[in-house]
N, C-alpha and C positions, 0 to 999 in steps of 0.2 A: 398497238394491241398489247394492253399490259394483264397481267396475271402474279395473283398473290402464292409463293411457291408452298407456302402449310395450307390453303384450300385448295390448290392442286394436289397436294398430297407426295409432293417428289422430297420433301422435305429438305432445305437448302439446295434446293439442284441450280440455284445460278451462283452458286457461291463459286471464285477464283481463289485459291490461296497462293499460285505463286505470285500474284501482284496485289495481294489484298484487298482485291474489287470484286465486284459480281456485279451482275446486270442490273444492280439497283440505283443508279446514280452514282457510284463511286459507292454507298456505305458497303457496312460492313455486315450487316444483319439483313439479309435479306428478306427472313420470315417476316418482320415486321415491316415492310416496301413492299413496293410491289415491284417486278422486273421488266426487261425490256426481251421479251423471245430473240428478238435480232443481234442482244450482244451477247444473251447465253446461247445461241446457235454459235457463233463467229467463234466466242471462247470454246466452245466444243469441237471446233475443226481447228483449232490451233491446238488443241489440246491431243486431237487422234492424229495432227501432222509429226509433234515431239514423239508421243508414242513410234511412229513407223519410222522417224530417224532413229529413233533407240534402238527396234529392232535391227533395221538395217547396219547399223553401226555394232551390235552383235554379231553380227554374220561376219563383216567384216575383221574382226576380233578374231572371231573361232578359224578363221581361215587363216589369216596370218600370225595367230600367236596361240591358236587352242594348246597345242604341247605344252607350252611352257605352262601357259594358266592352270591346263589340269592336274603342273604337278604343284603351281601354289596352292590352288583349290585342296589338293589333297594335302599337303603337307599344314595349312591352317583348319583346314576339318581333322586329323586325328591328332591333333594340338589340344583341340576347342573337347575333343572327345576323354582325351587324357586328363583334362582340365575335370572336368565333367567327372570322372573314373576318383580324382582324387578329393573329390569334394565331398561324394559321396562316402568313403571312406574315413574322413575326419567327418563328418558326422555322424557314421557309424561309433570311431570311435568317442564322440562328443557323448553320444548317449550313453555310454558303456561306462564311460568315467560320471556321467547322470545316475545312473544306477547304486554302483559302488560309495558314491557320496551320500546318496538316499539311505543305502543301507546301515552305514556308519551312523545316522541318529536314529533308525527304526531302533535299531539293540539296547537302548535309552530304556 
């Protein structure tokens, strides 16, 4: 029982990118094929099995190492924030020295 996924309307729903398949025979375009339900099901439970090893493997994580992560987490976010603080800043003054250079040929 095959089905074309752009007159279904799911638009690419059997596409795989981590193996570059979709349930279309192996290609890669699946809108133009038509797919197999049984290997976009199968890649759909392979795909929500990774998801729940992820999260479990999160859990795992935060119980044995959350301290430490949340003071990486924090010490690479007001990093990433100070980054941020100073970028803004030279482009404050970017504009500022845009100004005073503008104004030097306005007096022409």
């Amino acid at each position: 029982m095959e089905e074309n996924c752009c007159e279904s309307g799911s638009g690419g729903c059997c596409s795989n990118e981590a193996e570059g398949k979709c349930g279309c025979s192996g290609e890669s375009n699946c809108c133009e094929k038509s797919y197999d339900k049984m290997g976009m099901m199968m890649w759909l439970a392979h795909s929500a099995k990774m998801e729940l090893i992820k999260e479990k493997m999160k859990k795992k994580l935060e119980a044995a190492k959350g301290k430490k992560l949340d003071q990486v987490a924090e010490l690479f976010v007001d990093a990433m924030m100070e980054k941020y603080k100073d970028e803004a800043e030279s482009e404050k003054k970017k504009e500022e020295l845009q100004q005073k250079f503008d104004a030097i040929f306005e007096k022409e």
